[in-house]
ZAMARGU-4260 file (C-alpha; in steps of 0.2 Angstrom, whole numbers, plus 5000, padded with zeros to 4 digits):
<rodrens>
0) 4915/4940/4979 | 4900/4952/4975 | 4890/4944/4992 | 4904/4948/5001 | 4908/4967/4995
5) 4888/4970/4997 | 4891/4964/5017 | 4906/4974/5019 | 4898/4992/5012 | 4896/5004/5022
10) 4879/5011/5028 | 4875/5027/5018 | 4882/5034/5001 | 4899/5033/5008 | 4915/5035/4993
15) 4927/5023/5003 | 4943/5029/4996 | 4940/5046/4994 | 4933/5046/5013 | 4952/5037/5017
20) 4961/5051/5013 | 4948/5066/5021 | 4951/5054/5037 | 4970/5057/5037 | 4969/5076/5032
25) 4954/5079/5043 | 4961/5072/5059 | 4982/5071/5053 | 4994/5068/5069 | 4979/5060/5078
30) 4980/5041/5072 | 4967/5036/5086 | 4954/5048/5078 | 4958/5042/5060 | 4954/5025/5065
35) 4939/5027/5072 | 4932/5040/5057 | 4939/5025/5045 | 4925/5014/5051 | 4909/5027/5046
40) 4894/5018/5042 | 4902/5000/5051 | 4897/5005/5066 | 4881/4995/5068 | 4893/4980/5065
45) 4904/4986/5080 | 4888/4986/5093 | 4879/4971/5085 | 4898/4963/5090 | 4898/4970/5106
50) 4880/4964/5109 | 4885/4946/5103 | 4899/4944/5113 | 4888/4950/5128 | 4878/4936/5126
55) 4891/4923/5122 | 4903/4928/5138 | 4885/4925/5150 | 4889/4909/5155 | 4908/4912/5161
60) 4902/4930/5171 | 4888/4920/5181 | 4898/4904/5184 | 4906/4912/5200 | 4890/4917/5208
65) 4882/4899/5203 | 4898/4892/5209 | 4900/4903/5226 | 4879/4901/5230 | 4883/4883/5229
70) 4896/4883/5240 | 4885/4893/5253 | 4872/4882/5253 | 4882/4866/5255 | 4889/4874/5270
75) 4877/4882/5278 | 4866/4867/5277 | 4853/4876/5267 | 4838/4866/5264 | 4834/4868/5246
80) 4853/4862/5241 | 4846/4850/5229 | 4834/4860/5220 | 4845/4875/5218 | 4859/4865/5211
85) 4848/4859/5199 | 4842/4875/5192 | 4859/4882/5191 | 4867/4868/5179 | 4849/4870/5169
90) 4854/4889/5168 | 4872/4886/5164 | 4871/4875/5151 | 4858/4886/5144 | 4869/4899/5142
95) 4885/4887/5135 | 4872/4883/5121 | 4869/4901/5118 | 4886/4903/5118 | 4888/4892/5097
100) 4876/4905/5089 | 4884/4921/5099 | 4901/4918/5093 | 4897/4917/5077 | 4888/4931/5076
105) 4903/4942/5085 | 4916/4935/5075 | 4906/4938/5059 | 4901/4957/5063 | 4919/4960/5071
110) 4927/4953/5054 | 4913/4960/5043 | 4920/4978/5050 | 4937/4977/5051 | 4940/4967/5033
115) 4931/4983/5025 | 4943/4995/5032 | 4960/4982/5026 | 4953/4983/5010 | 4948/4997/5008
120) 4965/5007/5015 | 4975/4995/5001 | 4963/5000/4988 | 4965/5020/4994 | 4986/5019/4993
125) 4983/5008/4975 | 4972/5023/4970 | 4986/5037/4977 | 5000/5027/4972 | 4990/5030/4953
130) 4987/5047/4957 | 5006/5052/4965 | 5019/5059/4950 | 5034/5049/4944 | 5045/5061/4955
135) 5039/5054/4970 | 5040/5034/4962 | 5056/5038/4957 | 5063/5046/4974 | 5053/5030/4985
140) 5058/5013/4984 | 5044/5004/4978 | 5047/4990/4993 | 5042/5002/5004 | 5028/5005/4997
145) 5023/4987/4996 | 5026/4986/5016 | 5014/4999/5019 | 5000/4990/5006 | 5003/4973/5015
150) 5013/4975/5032 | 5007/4992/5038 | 4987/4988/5032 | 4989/4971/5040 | 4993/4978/5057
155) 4979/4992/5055 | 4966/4978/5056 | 4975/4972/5071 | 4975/4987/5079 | 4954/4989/5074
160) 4954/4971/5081 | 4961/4975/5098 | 4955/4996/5101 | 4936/4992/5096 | 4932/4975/5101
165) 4947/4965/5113 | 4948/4982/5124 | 4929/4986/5125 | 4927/4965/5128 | 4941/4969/5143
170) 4930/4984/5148 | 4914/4972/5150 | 4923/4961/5159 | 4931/4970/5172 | 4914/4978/5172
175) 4902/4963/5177 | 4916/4960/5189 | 4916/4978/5199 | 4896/4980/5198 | 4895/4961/5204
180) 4909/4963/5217 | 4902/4981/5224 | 4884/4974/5224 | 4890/4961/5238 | 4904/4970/5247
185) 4912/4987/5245 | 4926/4983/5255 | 4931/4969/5243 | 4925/4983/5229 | 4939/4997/5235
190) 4951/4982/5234 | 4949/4978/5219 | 4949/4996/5213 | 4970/4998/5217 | 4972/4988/5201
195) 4969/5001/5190 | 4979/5013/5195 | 4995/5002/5194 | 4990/4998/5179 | 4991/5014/5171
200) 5006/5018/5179 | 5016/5005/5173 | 5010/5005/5155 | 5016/5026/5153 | 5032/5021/5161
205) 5033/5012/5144 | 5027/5020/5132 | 5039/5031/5126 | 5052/5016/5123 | 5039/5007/5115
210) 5036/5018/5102 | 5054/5023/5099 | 5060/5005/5095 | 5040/5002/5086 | 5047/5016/5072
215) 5064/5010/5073 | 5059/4992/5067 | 5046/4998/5054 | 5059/5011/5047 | 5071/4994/5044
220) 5057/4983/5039 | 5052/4993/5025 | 5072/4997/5019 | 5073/4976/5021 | 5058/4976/5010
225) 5066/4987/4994 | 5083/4979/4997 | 5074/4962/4994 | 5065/4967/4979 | 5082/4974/4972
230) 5092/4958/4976 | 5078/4949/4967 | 5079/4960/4951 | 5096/4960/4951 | 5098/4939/4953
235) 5101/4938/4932 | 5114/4951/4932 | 5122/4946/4950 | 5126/4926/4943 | 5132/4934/4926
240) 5147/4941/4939 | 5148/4929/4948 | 5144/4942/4963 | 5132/4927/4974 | 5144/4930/4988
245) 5146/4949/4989 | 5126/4949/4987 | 5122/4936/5000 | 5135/4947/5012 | 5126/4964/5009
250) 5110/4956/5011 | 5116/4946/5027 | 5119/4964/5034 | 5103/4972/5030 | 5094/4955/5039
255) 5108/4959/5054 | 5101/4975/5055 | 5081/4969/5054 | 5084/4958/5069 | 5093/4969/5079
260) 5079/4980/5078 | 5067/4969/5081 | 5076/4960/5096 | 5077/4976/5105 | 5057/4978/5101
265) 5055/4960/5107 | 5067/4963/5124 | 5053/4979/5128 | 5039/4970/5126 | 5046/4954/5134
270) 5051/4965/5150 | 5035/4977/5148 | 5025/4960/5149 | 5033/4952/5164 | 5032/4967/5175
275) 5013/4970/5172 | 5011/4950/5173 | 5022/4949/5190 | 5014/4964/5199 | 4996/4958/5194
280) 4999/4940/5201 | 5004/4949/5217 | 4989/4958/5220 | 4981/4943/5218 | 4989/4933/5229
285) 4984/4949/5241 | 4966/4944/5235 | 4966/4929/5242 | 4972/4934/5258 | 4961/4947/5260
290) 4944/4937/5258 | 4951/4924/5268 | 4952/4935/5281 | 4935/4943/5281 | 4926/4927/5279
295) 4936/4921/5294 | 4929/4938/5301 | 4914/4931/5295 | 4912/4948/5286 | 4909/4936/5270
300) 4902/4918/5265 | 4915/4904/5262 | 4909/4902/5245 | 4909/4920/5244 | 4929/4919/5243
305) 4929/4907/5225 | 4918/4921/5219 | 4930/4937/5223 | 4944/4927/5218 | 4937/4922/5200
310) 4932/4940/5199 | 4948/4947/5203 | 4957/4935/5192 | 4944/4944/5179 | 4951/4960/5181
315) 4970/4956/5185 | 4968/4945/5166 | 4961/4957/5157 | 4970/4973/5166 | 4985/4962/5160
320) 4979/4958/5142 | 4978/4978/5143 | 4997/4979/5147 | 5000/4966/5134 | 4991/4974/5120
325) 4999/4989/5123 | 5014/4984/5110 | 5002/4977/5096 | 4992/4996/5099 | 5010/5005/5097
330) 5014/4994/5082 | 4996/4998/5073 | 4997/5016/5078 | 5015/5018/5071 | 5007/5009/5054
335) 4993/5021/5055 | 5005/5035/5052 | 5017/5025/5042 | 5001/5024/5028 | 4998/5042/5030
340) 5015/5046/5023 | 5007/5040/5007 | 4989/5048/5009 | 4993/5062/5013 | 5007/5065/5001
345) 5002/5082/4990 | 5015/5075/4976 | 5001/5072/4964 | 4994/5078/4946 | 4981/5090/4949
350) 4969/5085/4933 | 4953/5093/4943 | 4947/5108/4936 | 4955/5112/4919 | 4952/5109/4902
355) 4946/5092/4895 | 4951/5089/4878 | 4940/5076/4864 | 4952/5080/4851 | 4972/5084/4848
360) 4981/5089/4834 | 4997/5085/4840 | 5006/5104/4836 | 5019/5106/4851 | 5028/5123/4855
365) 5043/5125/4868 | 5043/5142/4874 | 5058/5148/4885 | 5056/5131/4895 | 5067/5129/4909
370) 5065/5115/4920 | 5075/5108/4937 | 5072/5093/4948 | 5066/5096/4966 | 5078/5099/4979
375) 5090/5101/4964 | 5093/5121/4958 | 5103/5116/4944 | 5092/5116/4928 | 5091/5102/4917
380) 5083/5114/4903 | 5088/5130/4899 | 5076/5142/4890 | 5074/5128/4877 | 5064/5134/4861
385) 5055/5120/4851 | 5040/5120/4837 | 5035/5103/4832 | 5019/5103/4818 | 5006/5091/4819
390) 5012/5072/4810 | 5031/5077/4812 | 5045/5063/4816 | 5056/5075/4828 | 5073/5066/4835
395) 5080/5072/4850 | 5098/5067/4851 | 5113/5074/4862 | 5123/5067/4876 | 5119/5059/4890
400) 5112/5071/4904 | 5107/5084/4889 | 5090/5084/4893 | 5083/5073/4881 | 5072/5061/4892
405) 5065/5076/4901 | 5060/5083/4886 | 5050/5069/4883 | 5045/5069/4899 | 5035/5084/4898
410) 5027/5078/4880 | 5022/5064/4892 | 5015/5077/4904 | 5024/5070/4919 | 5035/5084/4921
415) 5030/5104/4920 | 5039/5119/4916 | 5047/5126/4930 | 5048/5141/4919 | 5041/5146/4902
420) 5028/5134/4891 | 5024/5119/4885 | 5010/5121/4873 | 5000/5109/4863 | 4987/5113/4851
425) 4992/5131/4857 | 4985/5127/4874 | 4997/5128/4890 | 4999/5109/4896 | 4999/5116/4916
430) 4980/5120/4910 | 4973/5103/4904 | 4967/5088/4912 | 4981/5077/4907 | 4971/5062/4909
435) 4962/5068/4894 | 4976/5072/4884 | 4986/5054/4887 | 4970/5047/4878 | 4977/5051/4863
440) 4997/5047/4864 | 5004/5033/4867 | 5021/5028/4873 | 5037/5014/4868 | 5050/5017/4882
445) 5067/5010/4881 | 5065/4994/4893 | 5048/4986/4889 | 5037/4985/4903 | 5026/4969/4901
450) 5017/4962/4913 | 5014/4942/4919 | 4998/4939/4907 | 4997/4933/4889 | 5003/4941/4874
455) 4984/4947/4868 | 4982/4953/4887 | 5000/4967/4885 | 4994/4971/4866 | 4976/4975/4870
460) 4981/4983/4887 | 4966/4998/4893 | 4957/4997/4877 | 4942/4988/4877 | 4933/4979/4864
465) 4946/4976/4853 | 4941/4965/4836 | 4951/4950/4831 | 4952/4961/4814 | 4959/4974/4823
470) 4974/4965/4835 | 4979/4954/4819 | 4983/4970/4809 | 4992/4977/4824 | 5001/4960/4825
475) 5006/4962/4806 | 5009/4979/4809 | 5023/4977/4822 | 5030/4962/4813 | 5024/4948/4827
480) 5015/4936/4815 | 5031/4924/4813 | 5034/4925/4830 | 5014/4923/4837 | 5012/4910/4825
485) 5026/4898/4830 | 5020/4897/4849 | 5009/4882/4853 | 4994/4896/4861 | 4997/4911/4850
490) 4991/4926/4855 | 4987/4917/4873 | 5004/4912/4876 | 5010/4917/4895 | 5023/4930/4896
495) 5031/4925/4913 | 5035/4941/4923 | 5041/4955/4915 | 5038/4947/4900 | 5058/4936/4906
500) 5050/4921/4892 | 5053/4934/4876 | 5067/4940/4869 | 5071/4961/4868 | 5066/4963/4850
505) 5050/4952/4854 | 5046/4961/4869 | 5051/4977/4862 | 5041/4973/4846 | 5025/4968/4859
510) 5027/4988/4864 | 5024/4994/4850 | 5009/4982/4846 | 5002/4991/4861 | 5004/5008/4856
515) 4998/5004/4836 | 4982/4996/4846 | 4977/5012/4853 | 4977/5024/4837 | 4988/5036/4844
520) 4988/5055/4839 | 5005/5057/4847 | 5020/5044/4852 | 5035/5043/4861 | 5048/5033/4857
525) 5063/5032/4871 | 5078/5023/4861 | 5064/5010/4856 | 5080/4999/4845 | 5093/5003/4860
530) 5106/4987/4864 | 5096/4976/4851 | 5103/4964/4837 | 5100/4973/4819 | 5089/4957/4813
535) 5079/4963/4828 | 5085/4978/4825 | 5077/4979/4806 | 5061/4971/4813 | 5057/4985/4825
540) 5064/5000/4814 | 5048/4994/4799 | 5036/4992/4815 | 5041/5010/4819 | 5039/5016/4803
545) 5021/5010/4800 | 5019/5017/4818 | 5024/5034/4816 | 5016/5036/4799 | 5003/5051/4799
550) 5007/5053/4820 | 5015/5068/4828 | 5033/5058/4834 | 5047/5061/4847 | 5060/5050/4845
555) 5078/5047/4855 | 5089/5038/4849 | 5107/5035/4851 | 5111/5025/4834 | 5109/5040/4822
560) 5106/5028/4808 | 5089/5024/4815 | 5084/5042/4812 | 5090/5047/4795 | 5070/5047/4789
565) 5063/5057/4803 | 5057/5076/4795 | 5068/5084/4808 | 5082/5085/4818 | 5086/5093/4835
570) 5103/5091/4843 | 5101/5097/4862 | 5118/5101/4871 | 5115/5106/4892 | 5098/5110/4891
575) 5095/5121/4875 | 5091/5116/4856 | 5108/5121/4848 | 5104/5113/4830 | 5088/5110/4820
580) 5086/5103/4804 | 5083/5087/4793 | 5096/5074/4793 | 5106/5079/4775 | 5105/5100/4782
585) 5112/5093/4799 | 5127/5084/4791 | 5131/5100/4777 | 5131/5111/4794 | 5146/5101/4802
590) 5143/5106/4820 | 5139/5095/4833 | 5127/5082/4825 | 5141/5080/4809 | 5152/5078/4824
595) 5142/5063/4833 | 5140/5054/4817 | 5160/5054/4813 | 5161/5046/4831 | 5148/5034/4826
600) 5155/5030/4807
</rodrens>
């Protein structure tokens, strides 16, 4: 794998990814320049390619001259027949054995070139997709952006396949045949010269259709692509409800709506094809007629006629494969934008430039905070006023669509004021490289996220040289032991995907290994016992205990049992803190947390 990234680098001190994204901003709405810009310091490969190929196509360009020079000879009785013919199957098959080393070489240069630029656009989206806010994960469903990592990459490379080597190979051809033909005749030469202009005519009376049902078919492809993923996530919850049927019926639609795009791409290209092909086998027909007649005229050898035919055919083909690349073209071009919806995207944290901190506190301070959702001027936070002190155990309860997650979004640091402050350690949170900060917090949310890998791969997750001392007090720390040691592996025991082998509490319990491992300053707990059993339920509330202990803590939670031991209290009603206190001076103020716990009694 390391042989193989050396080859592909680039010449000179070139950042890949970084050079991606100035490609798409530098030359945005031209997708032709972008591509050609992608391939900086690969384009030694491209001309060593071009070279190779040169070399390896010899033998087919100089057959027709061997071919018609022997045909002149035979007829004109030429006396040196014999020897001549010899000589020209020595140089021919000369040039077939070239012809082993040279394709290698062009297919290896050619691939060499374009696999850097496949992988290195899919490591530039992976590094964006990191970089983009959870605003912009949240509003784009993540099967589209898996389309534009695999489909839209994919046809990238096929585009670099087709502009920089098929088309220049077609440009070669049809070149050897023009010099060769005008050497011999320019009459035949002007002739051949009428294909070009036909050609370009019929592929702009395309073009615009072409691309119109291109976009068309990649806008449904990659709505197919996050209706599948859905479909697939959903499968536990579809059976439960018996709802097979209505699932296979909405996706039958979405597939119906795929295929209709695409048979109206296919029907464009099908009849673009067939009228390029028809009118180029026309003009060669013309050809054929035409020579025969000037070597009746005696204007040309006999032979001479093989030779302009084999040439026009030359062009004709590869004027042709022209006209049928044209589609693969539109469809990489259109994938060439379709990436730079990610790249150039400007919904990102902007950590460059501000303040790096080594060390946090954890003393947090709500100042007039108001916050709203783009495109969305109703405020989720209203001038809320919170002071947290470093090691507190806050609760954040309240009703559904209060605020609460958002408020724990912007402890996270992925959401900012959109007015007042959010200060930690008496530094504005807008002002820090957030990086930095995440360091030293560490978050349970209320679903689990685990990932397909073993239970000492999800524990241990980012944190590096971690002592078997160490993860076995974590384990014990988050009540895992009986459960780690009654697997056959352990620790190294496969999670399946999404961690679908373990129960809630275990994979719940798993969480908050992870965030014990990484000695966190601050955490986050998002309804961390939510829909579990109370054995399980008992189990996580002692892990979150030893967890919290000594830590600057938000917690929500909807059970307000789990809570009674945190140090304080706050109640937040339509975006504002209307009640804050301990547990016991919550309940003596019979307002709207007594309230909620009579409902709960």
């Amino acid at each position: 794998m390391k042989d193989f990234e050396k080859k592909t680098a680039p010449r000179g001190n070139i950042d890949t990814e970084s050079w991606f994204i100035e490609c798409y901003r530098r030359y945005q709405g031209h997708p032709i320049k972008i591509l050609i810009s992608l391939y900086k310091g690969n384009y030694h490969k491209f001309v060593l390619a071009v070279i190779s190929f040169f070399i390896k196509h010899s033998c087919v360009w100089v057959l027709p001259i061997v071919t018609a020079n022997i045909i002149n000879d035979v007829t004109n009785a030429n006396p040196n027949t014999i020897r001549n013919i010899i000589f020209y199957v020595v140089l021919e098959a000369a040039l077939i054995a070239i012809n082993i080393p040279a394709n290698y070489l062009y297919t290896a240069y050619k691939s060499l070139a374009t696999r850097y630029v496949e992988i290195g656009l899919r490591k530039a989206l992976v590094r964006k997709l990191q970089q983009l806010s959870i605003s912009y994960h949240v509003e784009t469903q993540s099967g589209r952006l898996q389309s534009k990592i695999m489909r839209d990459v994919e046809a990238v490379e096929t585009l670099s396949t087709q502009m920089f080597l098929n088309i220049l190979n077609i440009v070669l051809n049809i070149g050897v045949a023009l010099v060769v033909t005008g050497s011999k005749s320019r009459t035949v030469f002007v002739f051949f010269i009428f294909a070009a202009p036909v050609a370009a005519i019929t592929m702009v009376s395309f073009r615009t259709a072409m691309r119109k049902r291109n976009t068309e078919f990649r806008k449904e492809m990659e709505e197919t692509s996050a209706r599948v993923m859905e479909m697939v996530e959903l499968v536990p919850v579809t059976r439960a409800h018996a709802l097979e049927e209505e699932e296979a019926l909405k996706m039958s639609g979405q597939l119906l709506a795929v295929a209709e795009k695409g048979y109206q791409l296919d029907v464009i290209q099908a009849l673009f094809g067939s009228v390029g092909w028809a009118i180029f086998q026309l003009f060669q027909v013309g050809c054929l007629a035409f020579t025969g007649y000037l070597a009746i005229k005696g204007s040309i050898g006999v032979g001479d006629i093989t030779l302009y035919q084999s040439y026009f055919a030359t062009v004709v083909n590869q004027v042709s494969a022209i006209v049928t690349l044209l589609p693969i073209i539109t469809k990489g071009i259109e994938s060439v934008n379709s990436i730079g919806e990610v790249l150039l995207s400007d919904e990102i944290e902007k950590n460059e430039g501000k303040e790096k901190l080594t060390e946090v506190k954890g003393v947090f301070d709500f100042q007039e905070v108001c916050f709203h959702y783009k495109n969305n001027e109703n405020s989720v936070l209203n001038h809320l006023n919170l002071h947290v002190e470093q090691g507190e155990t806050i609760a954040i309860v309240g009703e559904s669509g209060a605020g609460k997650s958002t408020i724990l979004n912007m402890v996270i640091g992925f959401h900012m004021a959109s007015e007042g402050k959010v200060l930690l350690d008496g530094r504005d949170m807008s002002q820090i490289d957030l990086r930095t900060y995440r360091k030293f917090l560490a978050v349970v949310p209320q679903t689990s996220i685990l990932f397909s890998g073993t239970i000492r791969d999800n524990i241990t997750y980012g944190c590096d040289n971690v002592t078997d001392e160490e993860l076995a007090e974590v384990v014990r720390a988050a009540n895992l032991t009986d459960m780690i040691a009654s697997l056959p592996k352990g620790l190294d025991t496969m999670v399946g995907e999404h961690g679908g082998k373990l129960s809630g509490g275990q994979r719940q319990r798993i969480a908050i290994a992870r965030a014990l491992i990484r000695n966190p300053k601050i955490i986050v707990l998002d309804e961390a016992t939510s829909a579990l059993d109370s054995i399980s339920e008992k189990l996580i509330q002692e892990a979150v205990n030893r967890l919290v202990k000594g830590r600057t803590t938000f917690i929500v939670a909807h059970r307000l049992s789990t809570i009674r031991d945190a140090d304080k209290i706050a109640v937040i009603d339509n975006g504002k803190c209307v009640e804050y206190g301990t547990y016991e001076e919550l309940l003596e103020q019979k307002g709207a947390f007594y309230r909620m716990k009579k409902i709960q009694s």
